[in-house]
C-alpha positions as CSV (number, residue, x, y, z in Angstrom):
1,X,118.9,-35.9,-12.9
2,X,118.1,-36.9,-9.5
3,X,114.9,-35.9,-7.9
4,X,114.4,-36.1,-3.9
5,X,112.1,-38.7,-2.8
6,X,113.0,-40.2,0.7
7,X,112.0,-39.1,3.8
8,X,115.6,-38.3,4.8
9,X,116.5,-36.1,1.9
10,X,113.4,-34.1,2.8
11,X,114.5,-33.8,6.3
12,X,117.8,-32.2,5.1
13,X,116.0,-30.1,2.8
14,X,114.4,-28.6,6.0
15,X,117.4,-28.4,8.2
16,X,119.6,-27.2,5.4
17,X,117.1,-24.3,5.3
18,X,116.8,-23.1,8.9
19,X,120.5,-23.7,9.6
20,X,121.2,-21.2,6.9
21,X,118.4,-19.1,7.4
22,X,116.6,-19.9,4.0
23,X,113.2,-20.4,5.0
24,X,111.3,-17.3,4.3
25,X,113.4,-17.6,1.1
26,X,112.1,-20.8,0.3
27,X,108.4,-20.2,0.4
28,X,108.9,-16.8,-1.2
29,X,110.9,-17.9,-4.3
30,X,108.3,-21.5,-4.7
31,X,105.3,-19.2,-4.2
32,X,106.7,-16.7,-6.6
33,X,107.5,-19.7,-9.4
34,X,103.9,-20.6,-9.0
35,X,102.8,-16.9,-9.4
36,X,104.8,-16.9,-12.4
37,X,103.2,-19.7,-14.5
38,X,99.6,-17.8,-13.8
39,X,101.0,-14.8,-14.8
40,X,102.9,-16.3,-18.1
41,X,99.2,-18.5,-18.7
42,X,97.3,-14.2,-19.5
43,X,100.1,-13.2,-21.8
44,X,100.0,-16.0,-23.9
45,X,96.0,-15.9,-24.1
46,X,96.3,-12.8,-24.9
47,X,99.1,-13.2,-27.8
48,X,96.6,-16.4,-28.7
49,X,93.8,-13.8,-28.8
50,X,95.8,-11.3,-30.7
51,X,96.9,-13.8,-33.6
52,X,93.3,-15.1,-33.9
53,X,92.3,-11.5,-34.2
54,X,94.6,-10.7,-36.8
55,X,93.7,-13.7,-39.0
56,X,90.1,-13.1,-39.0
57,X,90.9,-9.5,-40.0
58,X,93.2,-11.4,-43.0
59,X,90.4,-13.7,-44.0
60,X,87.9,-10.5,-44.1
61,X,89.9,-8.7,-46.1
62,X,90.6,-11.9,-48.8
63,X,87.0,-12.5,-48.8
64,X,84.9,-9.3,-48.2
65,X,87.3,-6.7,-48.8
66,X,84.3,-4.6,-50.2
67,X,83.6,-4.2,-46.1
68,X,86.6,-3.2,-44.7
69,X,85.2,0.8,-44.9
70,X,86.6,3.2,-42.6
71,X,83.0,4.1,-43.0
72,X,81.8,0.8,-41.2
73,X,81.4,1.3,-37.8
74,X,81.7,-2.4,-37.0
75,X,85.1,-2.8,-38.7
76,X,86.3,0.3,-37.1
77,X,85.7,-1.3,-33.5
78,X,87.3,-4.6,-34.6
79,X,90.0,-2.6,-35.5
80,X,90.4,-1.0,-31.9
81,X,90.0,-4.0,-30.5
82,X,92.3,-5.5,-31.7
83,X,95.0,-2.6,-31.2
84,X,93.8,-3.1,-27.1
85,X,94.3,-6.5,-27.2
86,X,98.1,-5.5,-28.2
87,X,98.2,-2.9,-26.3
88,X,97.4,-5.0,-23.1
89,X,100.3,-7.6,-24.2
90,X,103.1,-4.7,-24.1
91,X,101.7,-3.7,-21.1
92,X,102.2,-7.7,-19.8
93,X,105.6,-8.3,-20.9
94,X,106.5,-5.1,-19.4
95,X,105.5,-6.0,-16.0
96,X,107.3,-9.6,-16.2
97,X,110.7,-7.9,-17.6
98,X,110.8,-5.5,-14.8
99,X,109.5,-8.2,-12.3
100,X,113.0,-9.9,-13.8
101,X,115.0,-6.8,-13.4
102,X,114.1,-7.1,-9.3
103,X,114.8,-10.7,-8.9
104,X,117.7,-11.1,-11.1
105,X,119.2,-7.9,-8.6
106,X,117.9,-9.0,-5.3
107,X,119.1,-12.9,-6.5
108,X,122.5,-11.6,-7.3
109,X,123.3,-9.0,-4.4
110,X,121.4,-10.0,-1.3
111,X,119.3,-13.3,-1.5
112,X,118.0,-13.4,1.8
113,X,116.5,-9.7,1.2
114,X,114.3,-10.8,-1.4
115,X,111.3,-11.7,0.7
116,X,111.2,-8.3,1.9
117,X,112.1,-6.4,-1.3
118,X,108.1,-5.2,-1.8
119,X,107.9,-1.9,-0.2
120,X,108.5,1.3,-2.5
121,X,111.8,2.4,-0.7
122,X,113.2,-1.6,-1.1
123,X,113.6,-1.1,-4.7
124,X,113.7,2.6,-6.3
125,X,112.8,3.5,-10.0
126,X,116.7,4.7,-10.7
127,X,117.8,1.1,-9.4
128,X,114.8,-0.4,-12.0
129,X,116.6,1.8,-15.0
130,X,119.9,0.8,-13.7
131,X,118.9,-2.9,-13.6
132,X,117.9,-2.7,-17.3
133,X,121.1,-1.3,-18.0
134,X,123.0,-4.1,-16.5
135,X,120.9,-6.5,-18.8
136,X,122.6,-5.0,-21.4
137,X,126.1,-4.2,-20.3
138,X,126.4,-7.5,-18.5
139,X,129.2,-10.3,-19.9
140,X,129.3,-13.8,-19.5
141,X,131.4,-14.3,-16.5
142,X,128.3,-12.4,-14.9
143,X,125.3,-14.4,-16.5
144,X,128.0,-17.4,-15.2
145,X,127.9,-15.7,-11.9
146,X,124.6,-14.5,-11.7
147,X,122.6,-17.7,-12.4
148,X,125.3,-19.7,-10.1
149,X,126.8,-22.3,-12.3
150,X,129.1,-24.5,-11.2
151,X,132.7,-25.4,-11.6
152,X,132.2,-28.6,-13.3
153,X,135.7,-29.6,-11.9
154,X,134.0,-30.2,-8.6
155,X,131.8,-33.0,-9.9
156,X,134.4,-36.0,-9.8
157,X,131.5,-38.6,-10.9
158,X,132.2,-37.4,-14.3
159,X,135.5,-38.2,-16.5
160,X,137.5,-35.5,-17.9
161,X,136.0,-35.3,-21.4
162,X,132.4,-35.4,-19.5
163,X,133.2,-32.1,-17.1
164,X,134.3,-30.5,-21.0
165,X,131.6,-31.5,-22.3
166,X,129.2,-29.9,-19.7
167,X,131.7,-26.9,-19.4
168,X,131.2,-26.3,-23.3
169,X,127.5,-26.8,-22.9
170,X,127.0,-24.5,-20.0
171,X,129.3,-22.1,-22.5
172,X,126.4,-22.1,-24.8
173,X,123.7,-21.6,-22.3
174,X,125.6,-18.0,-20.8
175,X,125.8,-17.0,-24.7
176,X,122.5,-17.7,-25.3
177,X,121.2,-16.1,-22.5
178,X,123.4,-13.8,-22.5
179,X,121.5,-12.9,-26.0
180,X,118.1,-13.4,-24.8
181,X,119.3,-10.1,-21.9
182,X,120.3,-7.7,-24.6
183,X,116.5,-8.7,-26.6
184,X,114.5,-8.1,-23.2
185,X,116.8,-4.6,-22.9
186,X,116.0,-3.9,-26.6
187,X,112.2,-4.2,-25.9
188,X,112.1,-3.0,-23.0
189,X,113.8,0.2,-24.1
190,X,112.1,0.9,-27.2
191,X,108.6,0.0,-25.2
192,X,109.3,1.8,-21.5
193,X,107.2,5.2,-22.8
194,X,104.6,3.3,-24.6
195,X,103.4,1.2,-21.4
196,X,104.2,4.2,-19.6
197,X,101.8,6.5,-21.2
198,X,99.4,3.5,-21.6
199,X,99.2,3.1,-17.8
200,X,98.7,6.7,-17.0
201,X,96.8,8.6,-19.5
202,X,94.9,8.0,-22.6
203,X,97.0,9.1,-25.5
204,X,96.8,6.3,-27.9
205,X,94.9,6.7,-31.0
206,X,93.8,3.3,-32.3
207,X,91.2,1.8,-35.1
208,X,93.0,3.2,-37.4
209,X,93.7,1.4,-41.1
210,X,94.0,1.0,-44.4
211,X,93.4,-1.7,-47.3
212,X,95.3,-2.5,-50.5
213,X,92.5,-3.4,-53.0
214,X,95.1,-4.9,-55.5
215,X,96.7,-6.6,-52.5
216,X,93.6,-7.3,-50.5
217,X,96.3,-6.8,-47.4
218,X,95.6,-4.4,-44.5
219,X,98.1,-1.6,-42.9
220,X,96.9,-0.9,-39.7
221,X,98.9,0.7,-36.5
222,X,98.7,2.2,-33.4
223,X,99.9,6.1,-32.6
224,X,100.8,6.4,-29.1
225,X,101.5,10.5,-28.5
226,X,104.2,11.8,-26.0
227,X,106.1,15.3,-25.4
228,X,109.6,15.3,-24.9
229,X,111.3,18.4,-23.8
230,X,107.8,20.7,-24.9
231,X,107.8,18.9,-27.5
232,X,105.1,16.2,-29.2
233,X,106.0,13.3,-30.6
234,X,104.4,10.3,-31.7
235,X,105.1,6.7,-31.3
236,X,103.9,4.4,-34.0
237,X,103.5,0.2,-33.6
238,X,101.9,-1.8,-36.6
239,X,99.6,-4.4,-36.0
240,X,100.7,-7.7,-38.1
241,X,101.3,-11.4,-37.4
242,X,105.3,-10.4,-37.4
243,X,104.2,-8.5,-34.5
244,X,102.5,-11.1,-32.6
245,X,105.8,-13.7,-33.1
246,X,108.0,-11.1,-31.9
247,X,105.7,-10.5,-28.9
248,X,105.9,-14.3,-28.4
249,X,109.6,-14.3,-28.3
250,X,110.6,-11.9,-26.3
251,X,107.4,-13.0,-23.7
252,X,109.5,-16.8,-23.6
253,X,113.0,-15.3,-22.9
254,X,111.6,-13.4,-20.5
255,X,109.3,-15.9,-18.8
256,X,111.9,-18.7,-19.3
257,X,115.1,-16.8,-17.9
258,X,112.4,-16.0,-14.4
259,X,111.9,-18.7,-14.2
260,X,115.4,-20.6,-14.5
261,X,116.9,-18.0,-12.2
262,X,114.5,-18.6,-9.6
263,X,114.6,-21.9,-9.7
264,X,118.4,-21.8,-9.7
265,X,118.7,-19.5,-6.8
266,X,116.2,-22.4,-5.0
267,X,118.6,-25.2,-6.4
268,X,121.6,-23.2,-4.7
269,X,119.6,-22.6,-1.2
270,X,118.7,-26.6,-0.7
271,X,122.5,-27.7,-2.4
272,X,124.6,-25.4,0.7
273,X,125.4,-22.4,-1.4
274,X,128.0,-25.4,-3.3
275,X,127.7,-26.6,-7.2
276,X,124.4,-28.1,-8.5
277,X,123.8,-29.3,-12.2
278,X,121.5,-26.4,-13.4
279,X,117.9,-28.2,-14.2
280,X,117.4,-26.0,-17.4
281,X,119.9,-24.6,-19.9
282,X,119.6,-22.7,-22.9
283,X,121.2,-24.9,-25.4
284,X,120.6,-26.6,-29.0
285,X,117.8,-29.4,-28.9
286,X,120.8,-31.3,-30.9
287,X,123.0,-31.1,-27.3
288,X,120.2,-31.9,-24.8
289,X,120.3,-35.8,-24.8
290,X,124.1,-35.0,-23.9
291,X,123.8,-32.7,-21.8
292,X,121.1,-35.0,-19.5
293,X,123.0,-37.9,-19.9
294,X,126.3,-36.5,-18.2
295,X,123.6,-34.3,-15.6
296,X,122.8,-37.8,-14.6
297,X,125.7,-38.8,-13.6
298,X,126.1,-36.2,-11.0
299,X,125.1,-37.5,-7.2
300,X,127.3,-34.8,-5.1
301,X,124.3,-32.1,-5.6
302,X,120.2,-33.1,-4.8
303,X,117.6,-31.9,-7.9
304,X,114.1,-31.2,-5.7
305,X,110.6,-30.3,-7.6
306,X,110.0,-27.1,-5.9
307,X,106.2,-25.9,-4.9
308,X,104.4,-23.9,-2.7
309,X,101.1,-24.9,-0.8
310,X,100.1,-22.4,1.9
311,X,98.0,-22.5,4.6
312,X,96.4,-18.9,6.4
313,X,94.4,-19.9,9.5
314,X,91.3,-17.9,9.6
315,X,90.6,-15.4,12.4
316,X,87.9,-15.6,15.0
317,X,85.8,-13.9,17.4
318,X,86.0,-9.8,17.2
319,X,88.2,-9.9,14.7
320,X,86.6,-12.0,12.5
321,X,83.2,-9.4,12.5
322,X,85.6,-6.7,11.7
323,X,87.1,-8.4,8.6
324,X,83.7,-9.4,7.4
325,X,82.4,-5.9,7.8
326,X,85.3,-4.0,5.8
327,X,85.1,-6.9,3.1
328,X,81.1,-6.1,2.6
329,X,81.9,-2.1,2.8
330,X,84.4,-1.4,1.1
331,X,85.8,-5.0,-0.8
332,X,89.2,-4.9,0.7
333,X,90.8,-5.2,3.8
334,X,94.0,-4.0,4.6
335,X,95.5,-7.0,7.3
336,X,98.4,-5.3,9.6
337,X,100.1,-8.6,9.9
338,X,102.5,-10.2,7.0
339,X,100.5,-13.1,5.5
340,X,104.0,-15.5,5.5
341,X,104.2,-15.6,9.0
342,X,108.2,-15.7,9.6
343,X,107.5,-16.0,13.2
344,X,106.2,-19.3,12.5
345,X,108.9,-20.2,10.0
346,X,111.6,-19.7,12.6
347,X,110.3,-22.0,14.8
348,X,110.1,-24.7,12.3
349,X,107.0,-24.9,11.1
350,X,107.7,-25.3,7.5
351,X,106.8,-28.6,5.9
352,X,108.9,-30.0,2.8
353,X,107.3,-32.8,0.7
């Protein structure tokens, strides 16, 4: 795939982005990317954590099964701890899947409104529910659509078997993550009251378990309580390894269709709103060799590295006191100014490199 590198291409780059009114765009979608990969970096600590956890607990109860006592307040705590340490994943993937429900809505119907989709009018819980819907009820024109791939008859670098090829492969990719939707829908459904209730009250009951002597295995869940309609009801999630790898598959799909769509969406700013050769697809590791080898033959489309480096000039004078003071008072300041300064983006001052 081709990768900008001269000095002209990232002139264009910049031009391409003012003349179409991208820029605020730009830095908000290359931030975001790089937000992304810090937020992916907790959840999978924590899923690391989590699995380490439950093999300990494995080993304990293979080699000292004598000790796991309901009894023992030490095992008891491991036990909750543990149970927190899942919680706090749920709670994780959550807040990535419905961070994909607003960009996969504002990158589909308005673009150029991202930026400024972060106020609590800009994006209502009913749209949220209704996003999540769409995850599930979408097809595969719109997953075609939505993540903007390209008629592959407009590339006429490659032969006709080539543009097939890349038409069948890009096939596979809408299945597949077309798939990976109706998983994040599944989760997310079956998981909406349980972070719910875990953000906003204490319900949960946790440390709780049990041991099979003659199996030296441990049964251990959480019980997450809820009323529906006056009445309680009770949600229970075991606590196994099986767990853990499904937590680790649906945290990928959701992490790795953000991040494609985002990086799409940039790949369709710099390319004019025409046909680029999507940098990542969802394929078989048997088809990638092909599918790179006809990608590189495309030179009608330009294949950046997107980042973000920003730089906020520091106040001065009064205002600089008054900053200082609030920061020692009261840790926070509220700044009544937007911290990407579009102002200065409209004038030009954005530097591609």
């Amino acid at each position: 795939m081709i990768a900008l590198v001269s000095p002209a291409d990232l002139r264009k780059v910049a031009k391409i982005l003012y003349d179409n009114k991208y820029a605020d765009v730009y830095v908000f979608l290359t931030a975001s990317l790089d937000n992304l990969r810090s937020r992916a970096t907790l959840l999978d600590n924590g899923i690391k954590e989590l699995q380490k956890r439950l093999k300990e607990i494995e080993e304990k109860a293979n080699t000292e099964p004598e000790k796991i006592d309901s009894e023992n307040l030490e095992v008891c705590l491991m036990f909750k701890e543990l149970h927190y340490v899942q919680l706090e994943i749920i709670q994780r993937i959550n807040i990535l899947t419905e961070l994909l429900a607003v960009y996969y809505h504002g990158t589909r119907k308005n673009l150029r409104r991202l930026p400024s989709c972060i106020g609590k009018s800009d994006f209502s819980e009913k749209e949220l529910h209704k996003e999540f819907d769409y995850f599930n009820t979408q097809d595969l024109s719109d997953v075609w659509n939505n993540f903007k791939y390209p008629d592959v008859s407009k590339f006429s670098e490659l032969s006709s078997e080539e543009r097939g090829i890349l038409k069948r492969l890009l096939d596979e990719s809408a299945n597949n993550t077309l798939e990976a939707f109706k998983m994040i829908f599944r989760f997310q459904k079956n998981f909406r009251t349980v972070y719910n209730k875990y953000k906003h009250t204490l319900s949960e009951f946790t440390g709780v378990f049990g041991l099979s002597t003659a199996k030296k295995t441990i049964d251990t869940k959480i019980y997450v309580r809820h009323k529906e309609q006056d009445k309680v009801c009770t949600y229970v999630i075991p606590s196994s390894l099986k767990e853990s790898q499904y937590f680790t598959e649906v945290a990928a799909r959701v992490y790795n269709l953000l991040c494609t769509l985002i990086d799409n969406a940039l790949l369709y700013i710099v390319n004019e709103e025409k046909d680029f050769i999507p940098r990542t697809v969802f394929i078989d590791k048997a088809n990638e060799m092909a599918y790179t080898e006809i990608a590189g033959k495309v030179r009608s489309c330009i294949m950046p590295k997107f980042g973000a480096k920003m730089i906020i000039n520091a106040p001065s004078g009064k205002d600089l006191q008054i900053i200082n003071k609030e920061l020692e008072e009261n840790y926070i300041y509220k700044m009544n100014k937007d911290v990407i300064e579009l102002d200065a983006l409209l004038k030009g001052q954005l530097t591609i490199s």
